[in-house]
Each structure stands twice: as C-alpha cells, then as structure tokens.
MOPAC internal coordinates of N, CA, C and O (Angstrom, degrees):
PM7 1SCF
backbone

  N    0.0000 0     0.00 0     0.00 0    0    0    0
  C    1.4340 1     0.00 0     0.00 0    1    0    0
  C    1.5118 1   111.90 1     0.00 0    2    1    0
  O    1.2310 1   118.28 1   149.96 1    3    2    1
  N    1.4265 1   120.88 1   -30.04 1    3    2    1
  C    1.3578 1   118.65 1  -179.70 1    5    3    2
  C    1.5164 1   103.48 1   -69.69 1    6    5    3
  O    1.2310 1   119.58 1   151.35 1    7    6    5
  N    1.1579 1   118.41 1   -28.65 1    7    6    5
  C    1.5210 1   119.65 1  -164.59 1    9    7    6
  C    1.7652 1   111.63 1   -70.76 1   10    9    7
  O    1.2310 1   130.52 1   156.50 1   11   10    9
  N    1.3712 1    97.32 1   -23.50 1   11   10    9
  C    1.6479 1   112.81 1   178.50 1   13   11   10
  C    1.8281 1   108.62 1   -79.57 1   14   13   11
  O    1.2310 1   128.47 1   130.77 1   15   14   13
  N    1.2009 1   101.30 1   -49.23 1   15   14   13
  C    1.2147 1   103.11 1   169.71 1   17   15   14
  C    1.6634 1   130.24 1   -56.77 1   18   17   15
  O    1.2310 1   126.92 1   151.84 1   19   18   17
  N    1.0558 1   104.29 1   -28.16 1   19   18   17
  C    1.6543 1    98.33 1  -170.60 1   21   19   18
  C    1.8642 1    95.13 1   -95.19 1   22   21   19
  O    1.2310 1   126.91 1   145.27 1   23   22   21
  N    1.0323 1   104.31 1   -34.73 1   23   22   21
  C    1.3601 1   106.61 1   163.55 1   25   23   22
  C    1.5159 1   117.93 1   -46.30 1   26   25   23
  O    1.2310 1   112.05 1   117.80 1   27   26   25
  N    1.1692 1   132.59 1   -62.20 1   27   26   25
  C    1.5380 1   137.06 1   177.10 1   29   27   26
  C    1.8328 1   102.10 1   -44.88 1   30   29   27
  O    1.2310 1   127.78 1   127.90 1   31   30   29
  N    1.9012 1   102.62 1   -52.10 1   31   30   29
  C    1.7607 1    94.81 1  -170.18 1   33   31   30
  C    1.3998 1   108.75 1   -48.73 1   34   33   31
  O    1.2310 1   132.09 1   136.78 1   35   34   33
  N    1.6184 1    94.25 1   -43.22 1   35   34   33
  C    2.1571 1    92.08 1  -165.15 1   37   35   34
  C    1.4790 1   104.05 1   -55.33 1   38   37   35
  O    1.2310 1   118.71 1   144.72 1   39   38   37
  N    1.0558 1   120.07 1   -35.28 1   39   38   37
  C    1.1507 1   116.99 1  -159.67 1   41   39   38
  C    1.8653 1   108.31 1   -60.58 1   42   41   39
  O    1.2310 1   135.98 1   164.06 1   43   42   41
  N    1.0888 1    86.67 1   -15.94 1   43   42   41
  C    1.7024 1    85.81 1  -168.62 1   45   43   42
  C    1.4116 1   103.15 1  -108.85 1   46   45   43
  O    1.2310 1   115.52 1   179.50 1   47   46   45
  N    1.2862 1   126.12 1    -0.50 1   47   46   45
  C    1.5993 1   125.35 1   169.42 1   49   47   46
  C    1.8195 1   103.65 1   -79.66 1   50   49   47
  O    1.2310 1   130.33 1   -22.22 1   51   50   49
  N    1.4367 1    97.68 1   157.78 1   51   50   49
  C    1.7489 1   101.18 1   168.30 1   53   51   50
  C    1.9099 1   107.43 1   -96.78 1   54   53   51
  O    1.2310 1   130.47 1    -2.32 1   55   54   53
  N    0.8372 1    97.41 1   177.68 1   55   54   53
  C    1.0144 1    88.95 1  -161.76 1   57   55   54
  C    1.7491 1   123.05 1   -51.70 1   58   57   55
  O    1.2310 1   119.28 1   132.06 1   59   58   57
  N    0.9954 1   118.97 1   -47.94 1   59   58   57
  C    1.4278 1   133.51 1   176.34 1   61   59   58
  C    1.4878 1   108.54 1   -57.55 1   62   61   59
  O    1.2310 1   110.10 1  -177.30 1   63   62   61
  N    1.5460 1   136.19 1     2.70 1   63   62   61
  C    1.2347 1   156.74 1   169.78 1   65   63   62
  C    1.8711 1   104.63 1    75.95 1   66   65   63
  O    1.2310 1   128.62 1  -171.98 1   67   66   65
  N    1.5287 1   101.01 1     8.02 1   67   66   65
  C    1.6419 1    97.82 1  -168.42 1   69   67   66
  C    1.7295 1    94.90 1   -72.13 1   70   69   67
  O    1.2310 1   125.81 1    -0.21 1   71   70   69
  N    1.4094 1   106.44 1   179.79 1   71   70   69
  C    1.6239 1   115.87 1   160.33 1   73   71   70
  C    1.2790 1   102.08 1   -65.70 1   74   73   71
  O    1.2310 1   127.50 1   -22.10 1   75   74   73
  N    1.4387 1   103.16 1   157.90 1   75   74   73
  C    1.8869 1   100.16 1   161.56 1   77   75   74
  C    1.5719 1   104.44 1   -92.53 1   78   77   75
  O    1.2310 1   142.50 1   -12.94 1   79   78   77
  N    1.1817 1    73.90 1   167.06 1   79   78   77
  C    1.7035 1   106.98 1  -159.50 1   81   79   78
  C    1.5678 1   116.46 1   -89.02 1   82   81   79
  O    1.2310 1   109.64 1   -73.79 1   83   82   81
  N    1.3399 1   137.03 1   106.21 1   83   82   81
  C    1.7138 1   129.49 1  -170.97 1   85   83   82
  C    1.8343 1    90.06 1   -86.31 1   86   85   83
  O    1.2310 1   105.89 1   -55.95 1   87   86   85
  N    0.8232 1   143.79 1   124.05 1   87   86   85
  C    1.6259 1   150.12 1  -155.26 1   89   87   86
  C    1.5510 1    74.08 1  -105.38 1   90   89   87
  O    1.2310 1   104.86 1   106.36 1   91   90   89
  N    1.3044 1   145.59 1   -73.64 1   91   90   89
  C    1.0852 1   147.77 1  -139.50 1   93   91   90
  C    1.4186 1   127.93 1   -74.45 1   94   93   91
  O    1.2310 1   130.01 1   168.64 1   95   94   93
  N    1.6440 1    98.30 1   -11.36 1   95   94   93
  C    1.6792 1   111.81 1   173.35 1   97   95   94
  C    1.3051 1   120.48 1  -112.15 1   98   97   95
  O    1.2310 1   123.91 1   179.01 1   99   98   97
  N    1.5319 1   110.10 1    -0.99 1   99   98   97
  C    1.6747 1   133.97 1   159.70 1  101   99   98
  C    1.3189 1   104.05 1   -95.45 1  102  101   99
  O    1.2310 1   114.48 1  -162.82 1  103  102  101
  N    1.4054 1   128.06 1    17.18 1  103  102  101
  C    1.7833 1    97.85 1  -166.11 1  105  103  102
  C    2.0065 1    63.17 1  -114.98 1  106  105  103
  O    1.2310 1   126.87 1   -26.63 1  107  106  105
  N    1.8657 1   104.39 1   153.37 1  107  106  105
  C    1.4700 1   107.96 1   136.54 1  109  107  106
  C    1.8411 1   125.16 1   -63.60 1  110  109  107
  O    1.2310 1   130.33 1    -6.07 1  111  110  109
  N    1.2010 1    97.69 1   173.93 1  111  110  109
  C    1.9061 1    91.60 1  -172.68 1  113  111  110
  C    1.1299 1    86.33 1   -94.58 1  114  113  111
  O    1.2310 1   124.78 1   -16.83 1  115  114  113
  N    1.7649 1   108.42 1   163.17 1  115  114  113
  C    1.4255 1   119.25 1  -145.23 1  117  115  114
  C    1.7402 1    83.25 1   -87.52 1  118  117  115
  O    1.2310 1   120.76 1    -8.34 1  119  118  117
  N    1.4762 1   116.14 1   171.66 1  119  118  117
  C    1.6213 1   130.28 1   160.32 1  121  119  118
  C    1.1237 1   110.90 1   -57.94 1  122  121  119
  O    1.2310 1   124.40 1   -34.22 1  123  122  121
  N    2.0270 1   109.16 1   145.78 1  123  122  121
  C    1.7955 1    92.04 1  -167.69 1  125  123  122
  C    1.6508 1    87.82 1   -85.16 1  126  125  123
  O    1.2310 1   131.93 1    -4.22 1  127  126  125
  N    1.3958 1    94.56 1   175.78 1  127  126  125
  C    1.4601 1   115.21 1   179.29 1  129  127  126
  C    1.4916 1    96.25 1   -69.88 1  130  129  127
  O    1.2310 1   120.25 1   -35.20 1  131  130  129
  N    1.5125 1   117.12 1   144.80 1  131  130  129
  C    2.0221 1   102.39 1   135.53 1  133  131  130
  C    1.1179 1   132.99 1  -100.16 1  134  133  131
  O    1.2310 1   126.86 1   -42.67 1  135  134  133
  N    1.2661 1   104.41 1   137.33 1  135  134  133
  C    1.4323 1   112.44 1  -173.62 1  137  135  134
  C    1.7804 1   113.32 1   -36.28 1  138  137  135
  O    1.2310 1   130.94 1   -17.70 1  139  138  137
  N    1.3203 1    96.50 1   162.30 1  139  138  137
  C    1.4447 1    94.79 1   168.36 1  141  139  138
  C    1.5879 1   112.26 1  -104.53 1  142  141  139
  O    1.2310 1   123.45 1   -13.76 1  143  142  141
  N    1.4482 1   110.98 1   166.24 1  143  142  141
  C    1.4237 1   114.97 1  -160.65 1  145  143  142
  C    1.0116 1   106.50 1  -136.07 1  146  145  143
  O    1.2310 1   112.03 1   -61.99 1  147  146  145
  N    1.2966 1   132.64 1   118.01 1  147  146  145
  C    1.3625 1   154.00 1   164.25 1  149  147  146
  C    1.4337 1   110.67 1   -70.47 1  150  149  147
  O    1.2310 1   110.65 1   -43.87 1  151  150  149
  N    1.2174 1   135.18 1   136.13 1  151  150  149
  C    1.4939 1   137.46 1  -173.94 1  153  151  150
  C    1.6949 1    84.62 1  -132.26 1  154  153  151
  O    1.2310 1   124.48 1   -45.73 1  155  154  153
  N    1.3138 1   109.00 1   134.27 1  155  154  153
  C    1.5438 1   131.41 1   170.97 1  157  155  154
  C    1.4355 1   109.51 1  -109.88 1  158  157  155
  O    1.2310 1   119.30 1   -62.75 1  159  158  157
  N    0.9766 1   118.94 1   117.25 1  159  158  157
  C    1.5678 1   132.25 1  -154.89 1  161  159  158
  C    1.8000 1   102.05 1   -82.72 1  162  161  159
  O    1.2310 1   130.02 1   159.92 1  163  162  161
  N    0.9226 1    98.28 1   -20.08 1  163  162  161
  C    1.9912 1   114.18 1  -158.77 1  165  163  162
  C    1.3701 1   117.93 1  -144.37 1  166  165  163
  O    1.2310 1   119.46 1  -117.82 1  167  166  165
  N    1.5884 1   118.64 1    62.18 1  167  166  165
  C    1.4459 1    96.02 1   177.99 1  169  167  166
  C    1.6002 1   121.60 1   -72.85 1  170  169  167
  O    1.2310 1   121.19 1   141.94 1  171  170  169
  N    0.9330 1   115.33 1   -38.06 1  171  170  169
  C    1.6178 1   102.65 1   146.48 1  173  171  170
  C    1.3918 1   122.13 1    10.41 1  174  173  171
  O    1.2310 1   129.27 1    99.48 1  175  174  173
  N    1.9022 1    99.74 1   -80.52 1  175  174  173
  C    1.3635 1    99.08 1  -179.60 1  177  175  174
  C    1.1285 1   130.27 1  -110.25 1  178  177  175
  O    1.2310 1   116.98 1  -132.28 1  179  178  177
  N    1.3061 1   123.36 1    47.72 1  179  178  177
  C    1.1116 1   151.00 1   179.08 1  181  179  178
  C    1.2583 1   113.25 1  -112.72 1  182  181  179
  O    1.2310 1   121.74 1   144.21 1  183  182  181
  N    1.3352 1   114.28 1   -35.79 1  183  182  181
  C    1.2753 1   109.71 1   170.90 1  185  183  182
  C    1.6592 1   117.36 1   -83.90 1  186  185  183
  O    1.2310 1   126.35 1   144.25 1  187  186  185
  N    1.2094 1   105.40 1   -35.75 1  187  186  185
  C    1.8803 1   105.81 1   161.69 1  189  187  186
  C    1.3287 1    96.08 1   -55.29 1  190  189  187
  O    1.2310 1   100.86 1   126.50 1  191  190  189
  N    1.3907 1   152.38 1   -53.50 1  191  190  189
  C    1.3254 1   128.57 1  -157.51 1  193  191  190
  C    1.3705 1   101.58 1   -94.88 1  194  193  191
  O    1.2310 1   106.61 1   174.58 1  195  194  193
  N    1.0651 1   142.51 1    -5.42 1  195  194  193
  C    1.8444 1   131.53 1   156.63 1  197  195  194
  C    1.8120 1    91.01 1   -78.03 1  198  197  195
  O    1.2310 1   107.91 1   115.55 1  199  198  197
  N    1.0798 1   140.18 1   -64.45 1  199  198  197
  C    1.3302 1   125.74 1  -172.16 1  201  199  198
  C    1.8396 1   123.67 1   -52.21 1  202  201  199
  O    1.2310 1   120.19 1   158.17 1  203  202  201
  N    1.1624 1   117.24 1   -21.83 1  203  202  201
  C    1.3544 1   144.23 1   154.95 1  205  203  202
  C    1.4082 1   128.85 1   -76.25 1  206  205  203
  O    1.2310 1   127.13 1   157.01 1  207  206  205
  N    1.4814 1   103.90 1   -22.99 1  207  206  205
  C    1.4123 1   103.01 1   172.24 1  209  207  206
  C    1.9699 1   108.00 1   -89.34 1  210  209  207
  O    1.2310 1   132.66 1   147.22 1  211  210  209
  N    1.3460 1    93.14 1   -32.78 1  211  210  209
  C    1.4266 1   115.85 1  -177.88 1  213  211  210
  C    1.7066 1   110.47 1   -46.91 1  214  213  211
  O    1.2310 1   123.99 1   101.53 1  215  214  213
  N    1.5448 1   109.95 1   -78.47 1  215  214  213
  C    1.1656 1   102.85 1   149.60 1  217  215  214
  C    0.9356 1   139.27 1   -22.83 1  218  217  215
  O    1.2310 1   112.76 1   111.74 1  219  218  217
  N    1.3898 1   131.27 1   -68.26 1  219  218  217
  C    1.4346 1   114.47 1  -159.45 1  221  219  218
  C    1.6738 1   103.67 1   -82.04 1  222  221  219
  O    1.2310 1   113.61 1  -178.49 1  223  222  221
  N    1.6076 1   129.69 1     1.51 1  223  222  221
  C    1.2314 1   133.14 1   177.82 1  225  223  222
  C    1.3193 1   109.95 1   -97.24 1  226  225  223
  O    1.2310 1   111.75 1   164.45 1  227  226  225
  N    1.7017 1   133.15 1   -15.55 1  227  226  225
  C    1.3428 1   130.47 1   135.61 1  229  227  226
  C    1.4041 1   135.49 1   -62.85 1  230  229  227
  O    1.2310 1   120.66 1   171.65 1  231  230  229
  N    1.3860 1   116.35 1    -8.35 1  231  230  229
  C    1.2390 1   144.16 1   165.04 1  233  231  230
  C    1.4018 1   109.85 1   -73.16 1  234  233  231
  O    1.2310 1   111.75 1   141.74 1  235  234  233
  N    1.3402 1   133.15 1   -38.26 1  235  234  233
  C    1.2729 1   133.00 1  -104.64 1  237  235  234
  C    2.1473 1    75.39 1  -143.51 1  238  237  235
  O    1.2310 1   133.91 1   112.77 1  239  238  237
  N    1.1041 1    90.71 1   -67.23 1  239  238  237
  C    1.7040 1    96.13 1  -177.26 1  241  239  238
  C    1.6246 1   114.85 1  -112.49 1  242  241  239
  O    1.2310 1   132.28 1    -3.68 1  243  242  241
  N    1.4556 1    93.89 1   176.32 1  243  242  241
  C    1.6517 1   116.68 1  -174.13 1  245  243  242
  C    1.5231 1   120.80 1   -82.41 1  246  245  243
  O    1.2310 1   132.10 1   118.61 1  247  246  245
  N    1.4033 1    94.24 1   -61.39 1  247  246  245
  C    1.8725 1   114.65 1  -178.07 1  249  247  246
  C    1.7479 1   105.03 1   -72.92 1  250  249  247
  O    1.2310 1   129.35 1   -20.32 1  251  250  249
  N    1.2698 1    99.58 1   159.68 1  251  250  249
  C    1.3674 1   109.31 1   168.35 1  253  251  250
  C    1.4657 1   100.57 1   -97.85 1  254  253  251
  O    1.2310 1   116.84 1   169.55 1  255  254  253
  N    1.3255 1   123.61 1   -10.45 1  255  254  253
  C    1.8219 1    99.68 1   165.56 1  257  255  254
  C    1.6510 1   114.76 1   -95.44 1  258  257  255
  O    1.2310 1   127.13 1   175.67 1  259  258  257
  N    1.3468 1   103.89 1    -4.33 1  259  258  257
  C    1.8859 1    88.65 1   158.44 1  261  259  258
  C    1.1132 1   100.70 1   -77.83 1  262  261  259
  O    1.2310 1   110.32 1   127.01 1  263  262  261
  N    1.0436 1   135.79 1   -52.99 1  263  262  261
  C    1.9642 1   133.60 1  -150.16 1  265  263  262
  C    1.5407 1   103.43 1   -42.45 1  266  265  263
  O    1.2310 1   134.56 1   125.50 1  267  266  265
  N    1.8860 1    89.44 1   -54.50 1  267  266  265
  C    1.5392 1   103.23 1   165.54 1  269  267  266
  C    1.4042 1   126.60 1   -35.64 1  270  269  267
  O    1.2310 1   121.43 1   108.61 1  271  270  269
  N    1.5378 1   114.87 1   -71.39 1  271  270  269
  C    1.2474 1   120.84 1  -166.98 1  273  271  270
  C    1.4771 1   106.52 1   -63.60 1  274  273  271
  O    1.2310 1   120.11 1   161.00 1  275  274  273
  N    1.6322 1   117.40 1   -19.00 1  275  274  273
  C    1.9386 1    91.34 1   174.52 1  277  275  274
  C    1.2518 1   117.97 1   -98.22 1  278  277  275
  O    1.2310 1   125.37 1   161.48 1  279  278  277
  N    1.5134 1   107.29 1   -18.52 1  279  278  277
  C    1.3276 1   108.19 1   173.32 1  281  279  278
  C    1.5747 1   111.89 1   -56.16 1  282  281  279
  O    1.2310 1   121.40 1   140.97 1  283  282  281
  N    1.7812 1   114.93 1   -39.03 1  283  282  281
  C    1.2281 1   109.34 1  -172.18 1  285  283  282
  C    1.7239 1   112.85 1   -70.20 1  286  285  283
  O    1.2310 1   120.45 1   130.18 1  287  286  285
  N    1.7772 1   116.75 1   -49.82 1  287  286  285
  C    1.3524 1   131.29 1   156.08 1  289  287  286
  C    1.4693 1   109.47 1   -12.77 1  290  289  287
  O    1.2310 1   119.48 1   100.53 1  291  290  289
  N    1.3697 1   118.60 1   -79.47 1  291  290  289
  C    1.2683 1   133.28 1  -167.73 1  293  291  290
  C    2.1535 1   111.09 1   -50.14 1  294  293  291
  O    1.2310 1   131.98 1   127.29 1  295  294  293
  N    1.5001 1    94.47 1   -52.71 1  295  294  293
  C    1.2577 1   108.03 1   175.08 1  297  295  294
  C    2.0704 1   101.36 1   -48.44 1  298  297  295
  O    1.2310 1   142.69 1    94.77 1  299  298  297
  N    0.9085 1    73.54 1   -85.23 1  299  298  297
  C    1.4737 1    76.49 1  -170.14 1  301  299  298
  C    1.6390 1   127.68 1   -27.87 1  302  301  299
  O    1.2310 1   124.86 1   138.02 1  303  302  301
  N    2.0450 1   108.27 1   -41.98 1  303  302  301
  C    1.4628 1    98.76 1   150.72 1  305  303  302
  C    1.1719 1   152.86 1   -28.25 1  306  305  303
  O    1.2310 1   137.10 1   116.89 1  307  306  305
  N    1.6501 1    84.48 1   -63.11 1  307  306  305
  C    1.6456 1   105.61 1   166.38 1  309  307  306
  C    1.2453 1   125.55 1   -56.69 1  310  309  307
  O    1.2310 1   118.64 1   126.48 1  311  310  309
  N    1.3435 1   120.21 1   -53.52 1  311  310  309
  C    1.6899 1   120.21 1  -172.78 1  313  311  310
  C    1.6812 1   104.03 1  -120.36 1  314  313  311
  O    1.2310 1   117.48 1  -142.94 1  315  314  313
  N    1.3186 1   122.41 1    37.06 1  315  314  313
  C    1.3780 1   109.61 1  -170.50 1  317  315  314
  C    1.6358 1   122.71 1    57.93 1  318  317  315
  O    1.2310 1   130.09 1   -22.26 1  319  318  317
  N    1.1521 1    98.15 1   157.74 1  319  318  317
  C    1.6140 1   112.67 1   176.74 1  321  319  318
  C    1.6605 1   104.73 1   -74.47 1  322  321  319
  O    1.2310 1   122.40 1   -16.18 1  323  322  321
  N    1.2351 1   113.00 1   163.82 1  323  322  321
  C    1.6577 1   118.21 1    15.62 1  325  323  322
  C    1.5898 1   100.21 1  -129.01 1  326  325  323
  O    1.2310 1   114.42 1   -67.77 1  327  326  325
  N    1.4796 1   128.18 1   112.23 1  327  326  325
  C    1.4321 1   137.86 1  -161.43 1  329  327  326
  C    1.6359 1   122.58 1   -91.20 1  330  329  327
  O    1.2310 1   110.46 1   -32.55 1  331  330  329
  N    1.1898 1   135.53 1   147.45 1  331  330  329
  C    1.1712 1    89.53 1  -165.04 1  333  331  330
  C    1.7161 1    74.19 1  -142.45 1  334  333  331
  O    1.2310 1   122.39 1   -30.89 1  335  334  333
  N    1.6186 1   113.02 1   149.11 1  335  334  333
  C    1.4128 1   121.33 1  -166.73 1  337  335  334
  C    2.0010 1   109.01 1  -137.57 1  338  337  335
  O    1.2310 1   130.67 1   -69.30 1  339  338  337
  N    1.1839 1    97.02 1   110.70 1  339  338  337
  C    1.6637 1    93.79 1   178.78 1  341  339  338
  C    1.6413 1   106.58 1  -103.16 1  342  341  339
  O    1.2310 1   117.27 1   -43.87 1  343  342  341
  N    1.2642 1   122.80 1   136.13 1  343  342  341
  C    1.4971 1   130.01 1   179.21 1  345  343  342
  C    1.5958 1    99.01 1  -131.33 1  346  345  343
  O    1.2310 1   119.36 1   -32.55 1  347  346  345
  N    1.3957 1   118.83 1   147.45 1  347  346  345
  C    1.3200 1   149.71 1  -170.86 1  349  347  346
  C    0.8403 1   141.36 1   134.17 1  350  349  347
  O    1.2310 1    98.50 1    20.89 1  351  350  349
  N    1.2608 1   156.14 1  -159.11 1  351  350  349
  C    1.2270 1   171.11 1   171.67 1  353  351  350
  C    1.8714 1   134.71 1  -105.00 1  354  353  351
  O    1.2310 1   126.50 1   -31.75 1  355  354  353
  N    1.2115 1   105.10 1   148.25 1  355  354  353
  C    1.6707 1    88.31 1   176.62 1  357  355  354
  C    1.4811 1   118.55 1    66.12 1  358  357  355
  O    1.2310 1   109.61 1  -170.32 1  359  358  357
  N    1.4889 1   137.09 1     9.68 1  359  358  357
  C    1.0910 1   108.54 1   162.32 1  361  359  358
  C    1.5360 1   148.45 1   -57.06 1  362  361  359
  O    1.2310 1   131.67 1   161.78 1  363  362  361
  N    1.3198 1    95.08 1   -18.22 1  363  362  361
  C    1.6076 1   114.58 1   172.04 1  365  363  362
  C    1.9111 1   130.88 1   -63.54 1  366  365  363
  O    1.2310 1   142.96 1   158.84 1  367  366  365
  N    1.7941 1    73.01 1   -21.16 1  367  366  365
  C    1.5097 1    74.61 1  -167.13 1  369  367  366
  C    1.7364 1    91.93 1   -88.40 1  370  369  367
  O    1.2310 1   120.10 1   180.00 1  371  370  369

C-alpha cells in the first residue's frame, strides 16, 4: 500500500519535484502604457473642418447617430483615435 501511495504524490510533482509555479500571481502588473498624443497644429482649422464635415454629414444622412458616427470615423483618420462625437438635440434642457 505504501508503494501506491508515493506513486500517486510523484505523479503530481513536475519534474524537479518543486510545486508548480502560477508565474502570473508572482509577476507585479506590467507599467501602464502612455497614451499616445496627437498634437493638432491648427485649431483654427480644425474646427472649420469638423463644421464642414458636419454639414455635409447632415446633408448626407437622416439620424443624428450617423452624422455622429462619421463625423467621429473621419476624425479619427485624420488625427488618430480615439474621438468622440455627440449629435442631437435638447441638451440644455
């Protein structure tokens, strides 16, 4: 009966007879990233081209969440993500 038993422990050692190892609850969490940064050279004209893009995407569509979504799409081409665009009505109230 002892012979069964020590048999079962090995079985559960790795090879080197240590415990195994969770790498992931000994590691610290990694450094955060920093963001990346877009520098806009011209707000000036940046804002003519969101007011120009605006237009022609109320022109262009029905909903105020497409207008949104290309105005935001488009933004983000141009100067990278991540942009963020609200269209509607009534916020004041």
């Amino acid at each position: 009966m002892a012979n069964k038993k020590n048999k079962r422990k090995s079985k559960n050692k790795n090879v080197t007879g240590a415990p195994p190892e969770n790498p992931i609850s000994n590691s610290p969490p990694p450094p955060p990233v920093p963001p990346e940064e877009t520098i806009i050279p011209n707000i000036a004209e940046v804002e003519k081209e969101a007011f120009d893009l605006a237009t022609a995407a109320f022109e262009k569509h029905r909903f105020d969440r497409d207008v949104a979504e290309e105005m935001k799409n488009e933004f983000d081409n141009r100067y990278g993500p991540s942009w963020h665009c609200i269209v509607g009505r009534d916020f004041g109230n």
